[in-house]
N, C-alpha and C positions, 0 to 999 in steps of 0.2 A: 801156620801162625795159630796161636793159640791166644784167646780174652778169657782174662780171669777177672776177679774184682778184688782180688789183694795184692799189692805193691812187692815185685819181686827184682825190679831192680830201678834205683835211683841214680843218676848219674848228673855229679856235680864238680865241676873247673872248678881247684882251686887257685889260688894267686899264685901260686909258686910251682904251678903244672908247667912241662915244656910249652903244650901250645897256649899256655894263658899268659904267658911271658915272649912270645914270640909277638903273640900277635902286638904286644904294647911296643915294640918299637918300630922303627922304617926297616930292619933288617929283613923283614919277611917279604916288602918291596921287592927289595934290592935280587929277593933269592928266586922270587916269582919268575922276575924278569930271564934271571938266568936261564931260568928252567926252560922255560917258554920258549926263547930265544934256540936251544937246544934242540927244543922237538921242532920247531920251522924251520930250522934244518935238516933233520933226519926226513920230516916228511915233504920237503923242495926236490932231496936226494932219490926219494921214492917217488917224484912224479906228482904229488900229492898238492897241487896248488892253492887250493882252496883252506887247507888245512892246515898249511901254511902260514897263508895270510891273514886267519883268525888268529891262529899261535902268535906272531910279528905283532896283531893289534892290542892284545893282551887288555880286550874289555874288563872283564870282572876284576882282577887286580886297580887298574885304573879307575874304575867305581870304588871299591874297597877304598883307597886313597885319596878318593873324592871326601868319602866320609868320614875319613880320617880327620883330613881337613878341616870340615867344618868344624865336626867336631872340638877339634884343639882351638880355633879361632871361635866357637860358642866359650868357651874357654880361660879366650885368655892369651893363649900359649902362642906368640907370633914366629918366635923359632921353629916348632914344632908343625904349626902350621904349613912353613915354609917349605920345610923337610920334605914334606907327604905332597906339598903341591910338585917337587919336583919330580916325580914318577908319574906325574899326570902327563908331561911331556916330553919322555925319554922314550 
């Protein structure tokens, strides 16, 4: 690791980045889940139970869409809100 004191790299999401558009809709939910769901399987199949059962609870996603939530509901947006509540208990 090297500190310098001149800016050699800046890094900025724009609105129309893959993941600056993913994150704006519930689809990235939807793909979590999948995912997740996937590896608690591979690792049930491997003995792995514990690794499992955190992949099946799928915390951080479930936060993420907490915040969603609110979010849309500071908002306004009661569709939207709704949306994201529903990954909170899938």
């Amino acid at each position: 690791m090297l500190i310098a004191d001149h800016l050699v790299f800046c890094y900025r999401r724009h609105a129309a980045s893959a993941s600056a558009t993913a994150a704006n809709g519930d689809l990235r939910f939807a793909q979590e889940a999948l995912l997740l769901d996937a590896y608690a399987q591979k690792f049930s199949i491997r003995g792995w139970g514990v690794a499992a059962r955190v992949a099946r609870r799928r915390v951080i996603p479930r936060l993420n869409a907490l915040v969603a939530a609110a979010t849309s509901l500071a908002k306004g947006r009661m569709r939207e809100t709704i949306r994201y509540c529903r990954y909170l208990f899938v």
